[in-house]
N, C-alpha and C positions, 0 to 999 in steps of 0.2 A: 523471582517474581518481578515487580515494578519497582523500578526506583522512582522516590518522588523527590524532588527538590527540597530545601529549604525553604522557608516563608519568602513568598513576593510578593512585590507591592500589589493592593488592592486596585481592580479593573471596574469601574461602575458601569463602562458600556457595554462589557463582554457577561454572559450567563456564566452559572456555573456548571462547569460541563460533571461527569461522574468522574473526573480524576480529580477534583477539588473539595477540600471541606467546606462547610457552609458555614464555618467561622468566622473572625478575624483575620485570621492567617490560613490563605489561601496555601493550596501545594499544588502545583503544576506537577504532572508527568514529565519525567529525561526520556527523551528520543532513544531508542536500542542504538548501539552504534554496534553493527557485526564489522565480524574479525574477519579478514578476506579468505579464510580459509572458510566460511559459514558460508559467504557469500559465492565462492565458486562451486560452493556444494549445490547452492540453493539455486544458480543458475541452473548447473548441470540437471538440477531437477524437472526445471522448468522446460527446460527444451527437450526433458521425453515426454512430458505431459503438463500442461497449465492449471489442470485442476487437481491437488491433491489433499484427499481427505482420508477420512479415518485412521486404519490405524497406521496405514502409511504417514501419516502428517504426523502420528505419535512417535511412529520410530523416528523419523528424521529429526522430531524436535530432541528426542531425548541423544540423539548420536550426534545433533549440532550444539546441545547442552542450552538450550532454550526451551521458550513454552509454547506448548502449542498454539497459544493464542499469535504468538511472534510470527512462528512458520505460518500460520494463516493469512495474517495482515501482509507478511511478507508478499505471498505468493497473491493479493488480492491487487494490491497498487503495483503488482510485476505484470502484472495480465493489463491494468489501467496504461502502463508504460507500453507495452506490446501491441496494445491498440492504436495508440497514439504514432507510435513507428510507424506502422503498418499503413494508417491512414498518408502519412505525410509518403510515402513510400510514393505509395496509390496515385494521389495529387501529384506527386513530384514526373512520375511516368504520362499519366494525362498532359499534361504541360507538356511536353516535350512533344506530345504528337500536336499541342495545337488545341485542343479539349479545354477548353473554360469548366472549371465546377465552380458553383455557385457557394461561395463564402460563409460559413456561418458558426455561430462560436462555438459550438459543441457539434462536432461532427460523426459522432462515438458511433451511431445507430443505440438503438435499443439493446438493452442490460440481458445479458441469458440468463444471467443469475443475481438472485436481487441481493446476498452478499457482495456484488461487483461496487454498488454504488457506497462502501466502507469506505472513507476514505481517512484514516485515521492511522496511525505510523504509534509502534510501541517501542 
């Protein structure tokens, strides 16, 4: 499951999100750290398909010895990362012929799926 921290120091400008108690003594969530044997699995997943659910996302969690919710968030900010490539990719070819695109902080286009906009790492 989750590991959560130790008590850390109290934040008065930050909310408390759902990995913190409403206590005194707050618990922060620890980031997953996978093992690169996970991580090339979970690539190699990615590059036969970006979206994967059911019980596909079940088998892979349980064969990569994580939770499903892990392989999900995993594969959610790997599609965010992908886009981002892809975009600079994009921009980086335009340039080259001379093509100005117009500048702007988020360049994503529109979300196909409104799990895309998670952006949250376990």
């Amino acid at each position: 499951g989750l590991e959560l921290s130790h008590c850390v120091g109290t934040n008065p400008l930050g909310p408390a999100g759902p990995w913190r108690s409403g206590g005194p003594c707050k618990m922060k969530r620890v980031r997953t750290v996978f093992k690169p044997e996970q991580l090339e699995r979970l690539e190699q997943e990615f590059l036969k398909q970006q979206y994967m659910v059911g019980t596909e996302r079940v088998d892979l969690a349980a064969t990569l010895h994580l939770t499903e919710t892990q392989v999900k968030v995993w594969f959610q900010n790997r599609r965010i990362k992908w886009r981002k490539q892809s975009m600079e990719q994009k921009a980086a070819k335009l340039s080259q012929f001379g093509v100005i695109q117009p500048a702007s902080a988020d360049s994503t286009g529109s979300k196909d799926h409104e799990e895309d906009t998670v952006d949250v790492e376990l």
